[in-house]
N, C-alpha and C positions, 0 to 999 in steps of 0.2 A: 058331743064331740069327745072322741076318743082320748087317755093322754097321749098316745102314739101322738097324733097331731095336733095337740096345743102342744106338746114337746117341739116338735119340726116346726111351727108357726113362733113358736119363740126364739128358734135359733134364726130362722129370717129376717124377727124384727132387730135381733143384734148385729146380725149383718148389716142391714139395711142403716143401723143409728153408727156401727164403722163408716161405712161410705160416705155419711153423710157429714163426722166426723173427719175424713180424709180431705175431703172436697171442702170442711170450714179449712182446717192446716194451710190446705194448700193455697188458697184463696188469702188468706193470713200472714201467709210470711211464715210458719210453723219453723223454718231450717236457718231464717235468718236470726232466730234467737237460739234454735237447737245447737248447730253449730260449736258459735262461741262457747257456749254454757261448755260444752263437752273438753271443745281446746282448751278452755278455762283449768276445768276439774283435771282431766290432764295433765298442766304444769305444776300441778299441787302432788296429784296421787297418778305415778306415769304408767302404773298396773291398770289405770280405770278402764275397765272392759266393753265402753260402750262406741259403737263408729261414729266415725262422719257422713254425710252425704252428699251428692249433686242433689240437683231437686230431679232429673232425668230416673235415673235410678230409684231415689227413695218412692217417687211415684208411681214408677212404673211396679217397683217391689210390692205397695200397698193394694196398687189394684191386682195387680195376679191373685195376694191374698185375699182381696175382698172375693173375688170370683171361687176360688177354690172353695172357699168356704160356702159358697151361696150353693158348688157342686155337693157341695155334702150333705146339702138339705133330707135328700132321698134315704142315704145310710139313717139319719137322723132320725127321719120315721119309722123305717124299718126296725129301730135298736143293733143297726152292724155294732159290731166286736168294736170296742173303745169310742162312741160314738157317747157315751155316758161321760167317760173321761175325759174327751174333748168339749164338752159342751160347760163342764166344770172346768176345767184350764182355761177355757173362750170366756166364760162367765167373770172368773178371777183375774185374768189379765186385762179386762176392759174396765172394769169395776177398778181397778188399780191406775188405769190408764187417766180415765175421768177425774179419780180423788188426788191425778197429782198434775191434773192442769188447773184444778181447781183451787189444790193445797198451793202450786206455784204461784198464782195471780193473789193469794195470802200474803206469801210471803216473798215475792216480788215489789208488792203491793199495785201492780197494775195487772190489766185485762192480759192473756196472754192467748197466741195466739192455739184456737183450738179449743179456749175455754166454752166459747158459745154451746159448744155441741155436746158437750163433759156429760151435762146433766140428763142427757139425753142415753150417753152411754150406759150412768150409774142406774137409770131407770129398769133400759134392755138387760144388760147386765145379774140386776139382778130379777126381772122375769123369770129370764132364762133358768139362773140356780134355783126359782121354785117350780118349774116348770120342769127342769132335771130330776131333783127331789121327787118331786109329786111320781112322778112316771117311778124311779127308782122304789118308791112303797106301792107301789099298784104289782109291779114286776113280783118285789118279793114276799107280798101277801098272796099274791098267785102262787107263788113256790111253793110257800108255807099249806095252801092247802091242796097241795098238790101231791106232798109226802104224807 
């Protein structure tokens, strides 16, 4: 198998460990801790840049994402123009996502919601970055003998 496609097949399985990810949240209660924590930090620090939500919206926002991402699979294969950069930003922001439901239910000191599925994220997450990698030295050892 090509990396073209263990590349595309590891951005799937990250997609696939977000939806499953969204569907623990939501199933969890994710907004009835998110919430507060934000109005919280808020009347502390009134600059704090992150929203609130209904749960209508924040779900419905999550899956448009999960699908747009799932349409990207194709680019992904291919190598479309930032499709490398996306797949390292997707990588890092999930991998980040995981370490702080995990880090939260640390230092919360209980299960929070969303944690079940963390480990699942840090797994795909970093797939993906060596499945990026990997393809990114294939790319440019093809350059290199190409000049």
């Amino acid at each position: 198998m090509n990396t073209s496609v263990r590349h595309m097949r590891a951005w799937f399985i990250l997609v696939g460990a977000l939806a499953v990810h969204v569907t623990d949240e939501a199933v969890t209660g994710f907004l009835q801790f998110y919430n507060p924590l934000v109005l919280s930090i808020r009347s502390r620090v009134p600059w704090f840049p992150m929203p609130t939500f209904t749960f209508g919206i924040w779900l419905t926002g999550l899956v448009a994402l999960v699908m747009v991402l799932g349409m990207l699979g194709g680019p992904v294969r291919r190598g479309a123009p930032g499709t490398w950069l996306a797949s390292w930003v997707l990588a890092a922001i999930m991998f980040l996502n995981g370490l702080g439901h995990l880090g939260g239910s640390l230092y919360f000191q209980r299960w929070l919601p969303g944690t079940t599925s963390a480990p699942l994220l840090l797994a795909a997450s970093l797939w993906l970055g060596l499945r990026t990698r990997e393809r990114a030295q294939v790319r440019f050892a093809r350059s290199a003998l190409n000049t």
